[in-house]
C-alpha positions in Angstrom: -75.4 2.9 -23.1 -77.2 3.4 -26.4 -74.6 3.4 -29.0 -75.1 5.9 -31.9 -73.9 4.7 -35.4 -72.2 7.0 -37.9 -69.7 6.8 -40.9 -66.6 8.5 -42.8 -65.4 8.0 -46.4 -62.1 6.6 -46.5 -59.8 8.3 -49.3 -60.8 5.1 -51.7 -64.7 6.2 -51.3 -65.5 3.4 -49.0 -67.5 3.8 -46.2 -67.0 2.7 -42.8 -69.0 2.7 -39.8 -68.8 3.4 -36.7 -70.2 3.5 -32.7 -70.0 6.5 -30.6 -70.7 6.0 -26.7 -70.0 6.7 -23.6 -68.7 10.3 -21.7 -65.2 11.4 -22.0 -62.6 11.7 -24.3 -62.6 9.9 -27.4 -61.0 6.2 -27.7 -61.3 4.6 -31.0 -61.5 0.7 -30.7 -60.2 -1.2 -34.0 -61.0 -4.8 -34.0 -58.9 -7.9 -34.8 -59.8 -10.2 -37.4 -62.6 -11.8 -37.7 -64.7 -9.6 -35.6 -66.7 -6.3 -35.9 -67.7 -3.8 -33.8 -69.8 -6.4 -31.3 -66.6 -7.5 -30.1 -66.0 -4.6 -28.1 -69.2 -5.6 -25.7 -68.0 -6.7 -22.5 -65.4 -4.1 -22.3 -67.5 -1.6 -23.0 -69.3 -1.1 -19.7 -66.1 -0.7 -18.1 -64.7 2.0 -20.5 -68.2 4.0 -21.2 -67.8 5.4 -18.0 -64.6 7.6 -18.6 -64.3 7.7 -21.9 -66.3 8.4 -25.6 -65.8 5.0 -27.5 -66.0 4.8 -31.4 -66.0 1.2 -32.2 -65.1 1.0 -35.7 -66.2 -1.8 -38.3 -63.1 -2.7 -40.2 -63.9 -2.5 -44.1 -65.8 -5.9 -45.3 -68.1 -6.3 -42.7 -71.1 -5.4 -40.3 -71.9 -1.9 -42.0 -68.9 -1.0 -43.3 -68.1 -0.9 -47.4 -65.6 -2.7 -49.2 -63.6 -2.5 -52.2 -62.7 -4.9 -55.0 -59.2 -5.0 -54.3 -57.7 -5.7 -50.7 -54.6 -3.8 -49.9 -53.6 -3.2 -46.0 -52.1 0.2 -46.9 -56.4 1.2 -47.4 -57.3 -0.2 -43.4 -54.7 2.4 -42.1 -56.3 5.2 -44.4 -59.5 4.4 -43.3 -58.8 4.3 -39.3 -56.7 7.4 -39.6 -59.9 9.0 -42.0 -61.9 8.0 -38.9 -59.5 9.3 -36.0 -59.4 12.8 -38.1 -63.4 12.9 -38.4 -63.2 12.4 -35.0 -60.6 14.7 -33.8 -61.8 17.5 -35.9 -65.4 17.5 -34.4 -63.7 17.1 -30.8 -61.5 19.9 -31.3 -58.7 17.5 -30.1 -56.6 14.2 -30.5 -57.9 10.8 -29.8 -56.7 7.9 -28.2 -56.8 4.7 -30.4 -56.4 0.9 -29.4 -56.1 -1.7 -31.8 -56.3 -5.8 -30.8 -54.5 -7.8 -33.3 -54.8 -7.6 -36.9 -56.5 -4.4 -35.7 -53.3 -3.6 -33.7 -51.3 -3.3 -37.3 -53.9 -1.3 -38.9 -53.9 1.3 -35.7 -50.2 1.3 -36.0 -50.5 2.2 -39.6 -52.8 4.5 -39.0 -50.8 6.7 -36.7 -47.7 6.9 -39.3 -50.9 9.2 -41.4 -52.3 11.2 -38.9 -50.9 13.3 -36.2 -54.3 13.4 -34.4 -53.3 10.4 -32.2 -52.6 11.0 -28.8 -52.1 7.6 -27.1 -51.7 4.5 -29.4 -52.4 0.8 -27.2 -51.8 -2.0 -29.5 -52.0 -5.7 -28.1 -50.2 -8.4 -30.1 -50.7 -6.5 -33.0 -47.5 -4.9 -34.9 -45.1 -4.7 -37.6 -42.0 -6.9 -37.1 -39.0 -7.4 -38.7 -40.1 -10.6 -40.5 -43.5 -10.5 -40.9 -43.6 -13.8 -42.5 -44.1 -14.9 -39.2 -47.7 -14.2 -39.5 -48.5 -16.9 -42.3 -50.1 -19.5 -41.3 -48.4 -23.1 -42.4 -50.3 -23.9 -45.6 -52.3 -27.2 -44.1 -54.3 -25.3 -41.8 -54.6 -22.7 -45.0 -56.2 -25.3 -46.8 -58.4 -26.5 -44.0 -59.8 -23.1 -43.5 -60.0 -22.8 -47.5 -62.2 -26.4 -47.1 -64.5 -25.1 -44.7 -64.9 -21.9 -46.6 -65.7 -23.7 -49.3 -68.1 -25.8 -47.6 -70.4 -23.1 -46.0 -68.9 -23.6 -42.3 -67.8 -20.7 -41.5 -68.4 -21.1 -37.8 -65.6 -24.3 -38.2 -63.4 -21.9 -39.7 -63.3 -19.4 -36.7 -63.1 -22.3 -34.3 -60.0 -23.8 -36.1 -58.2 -20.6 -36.1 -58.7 -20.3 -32.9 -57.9 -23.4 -31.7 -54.8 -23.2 -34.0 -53.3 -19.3 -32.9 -54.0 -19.8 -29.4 -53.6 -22.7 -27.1 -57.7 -22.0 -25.9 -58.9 -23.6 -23.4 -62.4 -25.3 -24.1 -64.3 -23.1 -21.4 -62.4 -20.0 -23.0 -63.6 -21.5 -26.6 -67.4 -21.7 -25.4 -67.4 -18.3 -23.3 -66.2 -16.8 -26.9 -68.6 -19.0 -28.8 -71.7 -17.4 -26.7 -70.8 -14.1 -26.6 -72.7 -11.7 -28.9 -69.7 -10.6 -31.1 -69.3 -14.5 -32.2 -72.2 -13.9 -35.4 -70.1 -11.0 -36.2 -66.5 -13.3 -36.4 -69.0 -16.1 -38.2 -70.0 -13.2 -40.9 -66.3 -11.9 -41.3 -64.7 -15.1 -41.7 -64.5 -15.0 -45.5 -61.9 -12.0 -44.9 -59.5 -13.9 -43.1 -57.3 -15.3 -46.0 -57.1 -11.8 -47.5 -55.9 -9.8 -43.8 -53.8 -12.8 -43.2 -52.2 -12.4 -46.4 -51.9 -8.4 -45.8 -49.8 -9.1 -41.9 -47.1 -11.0 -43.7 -46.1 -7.6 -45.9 -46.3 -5.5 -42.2 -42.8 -5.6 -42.3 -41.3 -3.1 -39.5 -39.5 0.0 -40.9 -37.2 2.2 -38.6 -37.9 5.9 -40.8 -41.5 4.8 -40.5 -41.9 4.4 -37.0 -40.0 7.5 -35.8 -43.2 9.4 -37.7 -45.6 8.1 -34.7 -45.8 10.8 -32.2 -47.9 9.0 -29.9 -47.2 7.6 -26.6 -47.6 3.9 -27.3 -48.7 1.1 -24.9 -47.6 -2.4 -26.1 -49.7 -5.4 -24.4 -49.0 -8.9 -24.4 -50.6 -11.8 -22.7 -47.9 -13.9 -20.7 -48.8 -17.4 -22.0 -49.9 -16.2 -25.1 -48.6 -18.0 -28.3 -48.9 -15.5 -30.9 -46.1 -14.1 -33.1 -46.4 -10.8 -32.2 -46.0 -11.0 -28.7 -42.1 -12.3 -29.5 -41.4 -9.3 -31.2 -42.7 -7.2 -28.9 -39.0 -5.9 -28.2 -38.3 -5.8 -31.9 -41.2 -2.8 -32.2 -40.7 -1.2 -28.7 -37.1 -0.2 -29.8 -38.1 1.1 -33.3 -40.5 3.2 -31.4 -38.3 4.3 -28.4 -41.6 6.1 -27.0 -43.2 2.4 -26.2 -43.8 0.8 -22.9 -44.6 -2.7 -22.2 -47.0 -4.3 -19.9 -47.1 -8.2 -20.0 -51.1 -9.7 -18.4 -50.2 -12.5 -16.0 -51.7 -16.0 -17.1 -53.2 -14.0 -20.0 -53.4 -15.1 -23.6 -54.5 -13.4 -26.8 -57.9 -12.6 -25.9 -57.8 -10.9 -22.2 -59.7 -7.9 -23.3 -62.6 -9.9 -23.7 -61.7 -12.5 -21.4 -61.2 -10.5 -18.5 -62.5 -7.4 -19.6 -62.1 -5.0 -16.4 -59.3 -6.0 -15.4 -58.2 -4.9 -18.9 -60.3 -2.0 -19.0 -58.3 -0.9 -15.4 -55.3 -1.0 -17.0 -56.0 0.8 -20.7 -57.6 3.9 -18.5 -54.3 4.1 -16.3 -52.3 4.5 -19.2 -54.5 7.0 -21.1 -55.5 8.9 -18.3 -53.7 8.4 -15.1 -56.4 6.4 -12.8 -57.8 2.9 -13.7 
């Protein structure tokens, strides 16, 4: 379906974009880092269907604004400016789901807005030590290097290949996919959002603001932090289930999208 682009102004004045498509009610899709909105593409066909997506582009990329200054604290205010734009024209809440880095910032977003309905975040959270989410300092510095060097296609590949045990079929089905310019173009943010997950520390008063049924995904044999903690989060909520993907890692959403897809429509609306 012919997606239709359109924008808010988050409280800062930048802009961000977003995708409207689809029939149904509205689902806001907030992408992990590095990505933009392209990375949504092959779960979209299964989702357009049922549901209205808005497929954000995170501040610093594809046609979104940016700021000087990074702060994490701004992604949540500009998801939750979109959800309210969104909500406010609908006449009613949304449903968000955030993958990863995008995960944190939906989570955020929902402790601003009471205009979230359903809340899925996969391996993507607050935790009680968010240090976990640094990245040991030699990989830092290789990342820096290619940066430095122009290769920013080498620096998506080596944090995949770092984060995730990938297979090399897994690494060239994400390599071709149309979304992969749009990781190549955003990997300059990566040291900045990487920086920002390490202060998403988990806070008790903070969660019991979310009103939103939450849905808490992690991949079985996946290796990153947040799928540890996903007990740590589930009980600050108390409003959170968990569904584990079997023989799934990090990525299964655009992996194996309709499988994926079957499972985020059962728990927003009852039927896959």
């Amino acid at each position: 379906m012919e997606a239709v682009k359109s924008s808010v102004v988050s409280p800062d004045g930048t802009e961000i974009a977003f995708w409207m498509s689809g029939d149904g009610p509205p689902l806001v899709l907030v992408h992990g880092a590095p990505a933009d909105h392209t990375r949504w593409r092959p779960l979209l066909p299964y989702l357009e269907q049922r549901v209205t997506v808005v497929a954000i582009d995170r501040r610093g990329r594809g046609a979104s604004g940016d700021a000087e200054a990074y702060r994490l604290q701004r992604e949540f205010e500009d998801v939750a400016a979109v959800v309210d734009a969104i909500a406010g024209e609908r006449g009613e809440p949304v449903d968000v789901y955030g993958h990863s880095h995008g995960g944190i910032v939906a989570y955020g977003a929902a402790t601003l807005t009471p205009n979230i309905r359903k809340l899925v975040l996969y391996e993507g959270w607050p935790v009680p030590d968010p240090s976990i989410y640094a990245l040991p300092p030699d990989l830092m510095a290789r990342m820096d290097q290619l940066l430095g060097a122009g290769d920013r296609d080498g620096v998506i590949q080596v944090l995949f290949r770092a984060v995730e045990d990938i297979s090399d079929e897994d690494m060239a089905s994400l390599r071709a996919a149309p979304s992969w310019a749009g990781r190549v173009a955003a990997a300059h943010t990566l040291p900045r959002e990487i920086a920002g997950e390490t202060q998403a520390r988990v806070e008790p008063e903070q969660a019991a603001t979310i009103r939103a049924s939450v849905l808490l995904v992690t991949g079985e044999t996946s290796t990153d932090p947040a799928a540890a903690q996903v007990g740590a989060i589930a009980a600050a909520l108390g409003n959170a289930r968990h569904l584990e993907l079997p023989g799934q890692q990090h990525v299964a959403d655009v992996l194996e999208p309709e499988t994926f897809a079957q499972h985020l429509l059962e728990f927003l609306h009852g039927q896959p």
